[in-house]
N, C-alpha and C positions, 0 to 999 in steps of 0.2 A: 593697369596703371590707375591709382589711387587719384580720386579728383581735387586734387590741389585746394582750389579755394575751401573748399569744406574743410580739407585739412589744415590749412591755415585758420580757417576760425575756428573751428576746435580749439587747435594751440593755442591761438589769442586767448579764447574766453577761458581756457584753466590758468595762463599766465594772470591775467586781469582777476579770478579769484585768489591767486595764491596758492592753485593748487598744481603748478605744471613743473617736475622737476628734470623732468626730461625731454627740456624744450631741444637741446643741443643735438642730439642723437633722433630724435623724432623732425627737424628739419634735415639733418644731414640724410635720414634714407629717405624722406619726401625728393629730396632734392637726386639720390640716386635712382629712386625709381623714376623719375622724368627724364634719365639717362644724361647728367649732368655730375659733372667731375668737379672738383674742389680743387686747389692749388696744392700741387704737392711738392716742391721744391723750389721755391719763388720767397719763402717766408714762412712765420709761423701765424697759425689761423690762434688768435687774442679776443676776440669779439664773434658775439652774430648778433644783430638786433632781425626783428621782426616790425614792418611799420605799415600804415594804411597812408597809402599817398592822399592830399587834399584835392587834387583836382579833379578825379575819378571817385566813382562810387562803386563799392564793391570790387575793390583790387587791394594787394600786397606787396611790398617789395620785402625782399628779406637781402642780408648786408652780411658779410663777412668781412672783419677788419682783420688784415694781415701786418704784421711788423717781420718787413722785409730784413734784407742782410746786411741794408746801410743803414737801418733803424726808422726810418720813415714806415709812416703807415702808409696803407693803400685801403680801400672799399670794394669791393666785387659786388655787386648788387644782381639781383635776381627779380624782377618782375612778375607778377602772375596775375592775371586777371580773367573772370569766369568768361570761360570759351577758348580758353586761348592756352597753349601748351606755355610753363616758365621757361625763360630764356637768359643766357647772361648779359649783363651791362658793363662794359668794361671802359676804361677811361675818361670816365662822366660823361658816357654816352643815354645812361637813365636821365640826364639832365634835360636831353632832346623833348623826351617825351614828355616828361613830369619834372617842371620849373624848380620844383620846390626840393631836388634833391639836389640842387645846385652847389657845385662843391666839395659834396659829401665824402666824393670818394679820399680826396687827400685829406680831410680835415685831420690833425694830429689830437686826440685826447688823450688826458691823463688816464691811465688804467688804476690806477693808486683811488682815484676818488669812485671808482664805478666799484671795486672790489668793495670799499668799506659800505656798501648798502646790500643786502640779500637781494640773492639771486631770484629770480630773475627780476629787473628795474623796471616796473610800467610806468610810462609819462603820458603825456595828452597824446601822442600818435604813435608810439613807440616804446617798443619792448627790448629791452636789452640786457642780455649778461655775459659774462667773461667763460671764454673755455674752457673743459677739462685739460685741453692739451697743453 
């Protein structure tokens, strides 16, 4: 089993160069070898971002936004932090832990405004771009 934080800053730091094209696929098998399953008939996976929560030092959540079949989004969040195996957050239950994802999971965004900027989108906590699927 590949040690999670390392591989998440890895990602981070080639996303934050400009150099990470295969952010999608290098979380999704981070994410299988931790033995963790993705939504497979609940909606279609639109989003992953990758983010550094504020209230801990040294942890990640990574986010999958799905646009379910009544067209609402939804958020799956995944926490990881060193020592600790990643785990799912389902129901804005990340919010328990970490304040500051408060929300997150329903928030509806536009996909129309994330698509017109290259892939993948770094902000001040948060890394984000749009599916191949």
């Amino acid at each position: 089993m590949k040690d999670a934080i390392s591989e998440l800053e890895r990602i981070w730091n080639l996303c934050v160069e400009g150099a990470q094209k295969n952010m999608e696929t290098e979380i999704l098998d981070l994410l299988k070898d931790q033995g963790i399953r993705t939504r497979q008939d609940e909606g279609v996976l639109r989003q992953i971002t990758l983010s550094k929560p504020t209230s801990v030092n040294s942890a990640f959540a990574i986010g999958f936004r799905y646009v379910k079949r009544d067209g609402t989004q939804t958020e799956d969040l995944f926490p990881a932090e060193r020592g600790q195996p990643i785990y799912g957050c389902y129901k804005g239950s990340l919010e328990k832990k970490w304040p500051e994802y408060r929300g997150t999971h329903k928030q509806q965004i536009t996909f129309a405004i994330v698509a017109d900027e290259p892939s993948p989108i770094t902000a001040v906590n948060t890394i984000s771009m749009l599916t191949s699927r």
